[in-house]
C-alpha positions as CSV (number, residue, x, y, z in Angstrom):
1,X,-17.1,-101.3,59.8
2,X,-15.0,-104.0,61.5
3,X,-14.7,-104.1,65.3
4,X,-10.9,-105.4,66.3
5,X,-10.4,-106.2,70.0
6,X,-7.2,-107.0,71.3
7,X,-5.4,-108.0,74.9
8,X,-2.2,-105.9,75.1
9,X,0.3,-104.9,77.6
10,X,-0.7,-101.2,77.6
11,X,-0.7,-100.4,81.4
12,X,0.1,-96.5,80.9
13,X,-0.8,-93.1,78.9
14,X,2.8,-93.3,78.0
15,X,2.3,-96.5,75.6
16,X,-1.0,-95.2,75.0
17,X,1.1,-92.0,73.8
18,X,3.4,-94.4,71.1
19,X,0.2,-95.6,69.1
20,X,-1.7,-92.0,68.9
21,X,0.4,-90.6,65.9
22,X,0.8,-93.7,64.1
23,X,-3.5,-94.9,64.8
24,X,-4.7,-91.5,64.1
25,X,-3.2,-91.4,60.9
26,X,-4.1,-94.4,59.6
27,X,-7.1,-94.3,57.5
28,X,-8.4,-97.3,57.9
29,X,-8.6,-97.3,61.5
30,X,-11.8,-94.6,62.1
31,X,-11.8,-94.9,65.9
32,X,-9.9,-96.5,69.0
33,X,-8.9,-96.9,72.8
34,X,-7.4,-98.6,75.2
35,X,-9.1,-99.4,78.5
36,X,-6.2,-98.7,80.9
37,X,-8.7,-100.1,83.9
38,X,-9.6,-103.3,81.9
39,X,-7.4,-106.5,83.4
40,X,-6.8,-107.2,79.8
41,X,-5.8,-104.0,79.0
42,X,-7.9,-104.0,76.0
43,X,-7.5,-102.2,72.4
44,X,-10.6,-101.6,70.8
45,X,-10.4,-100.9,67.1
46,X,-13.0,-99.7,64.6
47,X,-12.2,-100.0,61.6
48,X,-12.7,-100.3,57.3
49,X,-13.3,-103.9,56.4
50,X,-9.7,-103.8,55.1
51,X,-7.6,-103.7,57.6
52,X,-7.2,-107.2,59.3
53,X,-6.2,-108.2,62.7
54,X,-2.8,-109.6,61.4
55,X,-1.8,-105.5,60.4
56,X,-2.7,-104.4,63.7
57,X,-0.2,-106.8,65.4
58,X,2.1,-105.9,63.4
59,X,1.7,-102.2,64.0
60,X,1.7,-102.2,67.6
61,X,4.4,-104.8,68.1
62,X,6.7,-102.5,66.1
63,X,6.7,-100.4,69.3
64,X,7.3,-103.4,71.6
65,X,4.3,-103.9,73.1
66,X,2.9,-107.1,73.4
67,X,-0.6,-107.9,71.4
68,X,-2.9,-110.7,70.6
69,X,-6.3,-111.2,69.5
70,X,-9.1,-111.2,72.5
71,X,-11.2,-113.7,72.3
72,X,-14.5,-113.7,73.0
């Protein structure tokens, strides 16, 4: 299991709301949230070894909100 954390722009349950279909069917991704409270407003992603940061950028800026790798 890979753990993906990522700073994003996701201040509401509304753009919490256009990730749910599209994270809960993806089979690599086995769990994830978004801390709403978190200054960062942080995406935490556990997933298969195959799925790479790169593709979850990609997902989420598809619905225009803005991502980028948090690091540590």
């Amino acid at each position: 299991m890979e753990l993906l954390l990522f700073q994003t722009n996701i201040e509401s349950r509304k753009k919490v709301a256009l990730l749910t279909p599209m994270f809960n069917k993806h089979t690599e991704i086995l769990k994830w949230s978004v801390d709403l409270e978190d200054i960062d407003h942080v995406l935490r992603i556990e997933a298969t070894p195959s799925l790479s940061e790169i593709d979850v950028i990609e997902l989420v800026q598809l619905q225009g909100i803005k991502i980028e790798v948090l690091e540590g």
